[in-house]
Every structure is written in structure tokens, then in C-alpha cells.
C-alpha positions in Angstrom: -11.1 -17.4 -9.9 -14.8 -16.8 -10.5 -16.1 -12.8 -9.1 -19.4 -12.6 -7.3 -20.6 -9.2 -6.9 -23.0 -7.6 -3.8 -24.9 -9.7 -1.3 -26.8 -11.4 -4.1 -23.5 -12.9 -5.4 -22.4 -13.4 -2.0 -25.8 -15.8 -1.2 -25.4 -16.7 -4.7 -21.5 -18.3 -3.4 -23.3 -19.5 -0.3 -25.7 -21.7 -2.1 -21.9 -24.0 -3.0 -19.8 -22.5 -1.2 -16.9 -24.0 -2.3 -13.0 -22.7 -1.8 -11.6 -19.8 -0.6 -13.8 -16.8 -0.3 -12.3 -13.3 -0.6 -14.1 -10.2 0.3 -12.9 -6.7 -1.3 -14.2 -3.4 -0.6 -11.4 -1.7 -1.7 -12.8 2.0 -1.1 -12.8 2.0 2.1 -13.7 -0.7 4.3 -11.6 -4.1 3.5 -8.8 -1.4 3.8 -9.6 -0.2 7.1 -10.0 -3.5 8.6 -6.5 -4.4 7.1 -4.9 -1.1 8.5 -6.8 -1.3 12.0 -5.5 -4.7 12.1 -2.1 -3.7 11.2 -2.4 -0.8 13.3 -2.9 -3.4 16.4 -6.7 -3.3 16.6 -7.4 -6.8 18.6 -10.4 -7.6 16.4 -12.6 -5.9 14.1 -16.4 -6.9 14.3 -18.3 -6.1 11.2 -22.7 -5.6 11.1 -24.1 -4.8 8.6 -26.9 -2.6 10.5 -25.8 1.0 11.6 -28.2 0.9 14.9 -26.9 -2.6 16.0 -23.7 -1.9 15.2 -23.7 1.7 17.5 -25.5 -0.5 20.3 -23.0 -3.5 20.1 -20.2 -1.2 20.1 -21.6 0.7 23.4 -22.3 -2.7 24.9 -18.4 -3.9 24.3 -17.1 -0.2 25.1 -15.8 -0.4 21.4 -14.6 2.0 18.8 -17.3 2.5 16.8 -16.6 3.0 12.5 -19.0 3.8 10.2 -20.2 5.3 7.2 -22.6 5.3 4.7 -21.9 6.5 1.3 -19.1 8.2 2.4 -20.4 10.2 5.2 -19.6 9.4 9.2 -22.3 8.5 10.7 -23.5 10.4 13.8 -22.9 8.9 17.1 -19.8 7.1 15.6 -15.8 7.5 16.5 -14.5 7.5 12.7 -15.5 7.3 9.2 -13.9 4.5 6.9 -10.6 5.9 6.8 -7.0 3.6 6.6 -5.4 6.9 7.3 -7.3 7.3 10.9 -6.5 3.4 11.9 -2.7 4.3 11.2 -2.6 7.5 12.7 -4.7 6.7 16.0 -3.9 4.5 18.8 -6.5 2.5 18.5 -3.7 -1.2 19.5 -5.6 -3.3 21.6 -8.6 -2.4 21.3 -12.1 -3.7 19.2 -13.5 -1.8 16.6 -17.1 -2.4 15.7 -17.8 -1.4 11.7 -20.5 -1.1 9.5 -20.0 0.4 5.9 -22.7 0.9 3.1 -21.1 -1.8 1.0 -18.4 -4.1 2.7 -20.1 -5.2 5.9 -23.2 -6.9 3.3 -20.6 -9.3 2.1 -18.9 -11.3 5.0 -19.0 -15.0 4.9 -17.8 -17.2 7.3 -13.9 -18.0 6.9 -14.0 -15.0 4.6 -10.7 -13.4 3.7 -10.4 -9.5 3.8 -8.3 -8.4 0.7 -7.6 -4.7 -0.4 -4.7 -3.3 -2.5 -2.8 -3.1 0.8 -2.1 -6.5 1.6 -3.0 -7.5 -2.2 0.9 -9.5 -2.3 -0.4 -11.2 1.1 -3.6 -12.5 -0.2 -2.2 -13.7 -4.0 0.4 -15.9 -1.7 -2.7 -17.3 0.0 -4.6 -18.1 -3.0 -2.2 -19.7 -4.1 -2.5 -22.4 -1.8 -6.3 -22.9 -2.7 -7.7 -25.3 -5.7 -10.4 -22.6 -5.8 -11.0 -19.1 -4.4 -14.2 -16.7 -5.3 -13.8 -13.3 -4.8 -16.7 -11.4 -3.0 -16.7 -7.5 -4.2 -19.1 -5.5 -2.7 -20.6 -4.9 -5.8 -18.9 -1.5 -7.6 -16.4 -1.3 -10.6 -13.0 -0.1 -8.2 -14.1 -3.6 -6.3 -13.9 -5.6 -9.6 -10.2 -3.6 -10.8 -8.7 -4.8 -6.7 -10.2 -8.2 -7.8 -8.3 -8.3 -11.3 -4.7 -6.9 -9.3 -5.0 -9.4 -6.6 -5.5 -12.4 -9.5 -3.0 -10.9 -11.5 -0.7 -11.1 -8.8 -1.4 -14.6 -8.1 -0.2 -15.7 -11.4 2.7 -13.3 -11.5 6.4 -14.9 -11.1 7.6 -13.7 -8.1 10.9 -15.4 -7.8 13.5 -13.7 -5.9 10.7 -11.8 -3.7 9.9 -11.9 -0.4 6.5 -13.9 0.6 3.6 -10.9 -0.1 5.9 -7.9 -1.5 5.5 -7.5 -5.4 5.9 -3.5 -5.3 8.8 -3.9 -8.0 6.6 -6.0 -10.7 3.7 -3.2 -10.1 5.9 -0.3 -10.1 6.5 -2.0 -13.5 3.9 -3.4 -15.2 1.3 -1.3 -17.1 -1.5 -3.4 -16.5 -1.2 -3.6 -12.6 -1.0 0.7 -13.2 -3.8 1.0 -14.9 -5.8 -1.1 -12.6 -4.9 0.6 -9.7 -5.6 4.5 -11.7 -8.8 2.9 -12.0 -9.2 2.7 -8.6 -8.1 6.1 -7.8 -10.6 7.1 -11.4 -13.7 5.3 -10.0 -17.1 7.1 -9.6 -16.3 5.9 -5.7 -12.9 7.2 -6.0 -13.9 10.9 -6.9 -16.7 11.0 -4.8 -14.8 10.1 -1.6 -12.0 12.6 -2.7 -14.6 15.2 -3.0 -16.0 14.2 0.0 -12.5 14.7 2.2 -10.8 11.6 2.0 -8.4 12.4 -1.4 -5.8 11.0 1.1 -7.5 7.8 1.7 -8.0 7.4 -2.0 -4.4 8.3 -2.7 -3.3 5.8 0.0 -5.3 2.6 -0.8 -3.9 3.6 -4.9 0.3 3.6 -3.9 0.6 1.6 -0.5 0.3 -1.6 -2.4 1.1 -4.8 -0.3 2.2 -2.3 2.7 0.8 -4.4 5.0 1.6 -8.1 4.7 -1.2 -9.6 6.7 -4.1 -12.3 5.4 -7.2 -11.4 8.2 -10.1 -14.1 7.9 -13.2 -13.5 9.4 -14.4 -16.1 12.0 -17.2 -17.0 14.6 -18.4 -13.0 13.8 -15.1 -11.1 13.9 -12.2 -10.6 12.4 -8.4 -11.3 13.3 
């Protein structure tokens, strides 16, 4: 798999935009999309500016999410937060998002990967010739990148489609990628900044949620 970083890696994939793109933002949003979704959000629709976003999301009577560098912005529902999609009932409804990092990177037919669904989106690749993998652009992004490939190559005989929470319990290398997650610059910032939970969540809940959301037409299901 080849690793674009940011939106100039992202226009750079667009140029040839061949294979299967994946989009990580590991700290937080690709993880709040995948536990809003999981939660029983009907669709999460993702701008990238924080003044259409708050006017779209009025418009469609949405939940509105949305921070930038770490800090809710005012006017919105929630902050990037996993924890807040699980622990709110938020089923049914649409979520409208926009995040300093994440919501830069979409591309059409786009799949959003984090640790959480990491097993679900190896088992996809793994039906691909060719998948690129779309990081928002900071080093905890890259470390998702390199679990996610890993566990496309891993042996998984004898496990369930999407759970390999036995070879990572495991295996050193899968560890210390995800401590470097938790470790990141990102990582100590949002746990200084209130959301050590979040952090702590994204780093143990791996493959939690077996679901492979793709965004589509301007949303995401």
C-alpha cells in the first residue's frame, strides 16, 4: 500500500486515483464517524469548513461535531469524541462534522479506517489489487496506517471476519504501534486537553466495531 499524507497527498492520489482509498484520522475524527455509525447515527456528513458545516447542520436540523485542534467549537453539539457517539443517543439521526485534520481528506468512495474497526478494513483491503491510504497528515495517522497493513498481511486463520484482538494482544509490533498512538504529540495534547479517555479508547478498543463506512455522493454510511 502506498501512504499519502494531508490534502496535498490526497490531490496528489486524485491526480490517478487508482484502487481503494482509505482515510485515517485516527485521533479523533475517522474514530468518531466509525463509533457514531456504530452507535446508529443514519449518516455522518463531513465539510471541511466550520461556518458551512454549523449552517448545513441547522439547515438539516443535525447534530453538529466539531473541533479544531482539539477544542469544541462554539455553537457546536460535541467535540470529536468516540466516547460521546457511544454514550449519547444520537441512532437515527445525521451528524454534520468538521475536524481540523480529517474532514481535508475525503475522497469519493473513500473508506474511513481507525484502530476501531482496523480488523474490518484489513479484510476489505484484502479484496483490492491496490489501496492508498489517506492520513490526515500527523505521525499517530501514519502508526494506524502501518496496524491496519500489518493486519492485512497477518494469518488470521481460525478468526472471525474483522476480530484479530488475539494476534495484537500478542504481537510486539502491533503494541508498540498502537503506544505510539497513545505517545503522539496529538495523543498528549488531547489527553491534556480532556479527552485521556478518548485517547485511551481509540489505543485498546481495537477492531471493536466491525464495520467498513465509505463515503459517497457527500456522506457517509
Amino acid at each position: 500500500m502506498r501512504c499519502y499524507t494531508g490534502p496535498t497527498g490526497r490531490d496528489r492520489f486524485l491526480r490517478h486515483p487508482r484502487g481503494l482509498p482509505i482515510i485515517i484520522d485516527v485521533l479523533l475524527a475517522s474514530s468518531t464517524i466509525v463509533a457514531a455509525l456504530w452507535a446508529g447515527v443514519d449518516r455522518v456528513i463531513p465539510i471541511e469548513d466550520a461556518e458551512e458545516a454549523l449552517a448545513v447542520g441547522k439547515e438539516l436540523n443535525a447534530v453538529l461535531v466539531g473541533e479544531r485542534h482539539g477544542i469544541q467549537i462554539k455553537g457546536f453539539d460535541f467535540n470529536s469524541s468516540p466516547l460521546a457517539m457511544l454514550e449519547t443517543g444520537l441512532a437515527g439521526k445525521t451528524i454534520v462534522i468538521t475536524t481540523a485534520h480529517g474532514t481535508r481528506v475525503m475522497v469519493e468512495g473513500g473508506i474511513i479506517a481507525t484502530t476501531l474497526n482496523a480488523g474490518a478494513v484489513a479484510d476489505r483491503i484484502k479484496l483490492t489489487d491496490r489501496a492508498y491510504i489517506l492520513a490526515s497528515g500527523t505521525g499517530e495517522d501514519l502508526m494506524a496506517a502501518r496496524l491496519i497493513e500489518y493486519l492485512a498481511r497477518a494469518p488470521v486463520k481460525g478468526y472471525p471476519a474483522g476480530d484479530r484482538s488475539e494476534i495484537i494482544a500478542n504481537d510486539p509490533l502491533s503494541l508498540k504501534l498502537l503506544d505510539d498512538i497513545r505517545n503522539s504529540e496529538t495523543g498528549e495534547i488531547l489527553s491534556r486537553r480532556g479527552h485521556k479517555g478518548d485517547v485511551d479508547f481509540v489505543c485498546s478498543a481495537i477492531n471493536r466495531f466491525p464495520i467498513v463506512p465509505v463515503y459517497r455522493n457527500g456522506y457517509i454510511k
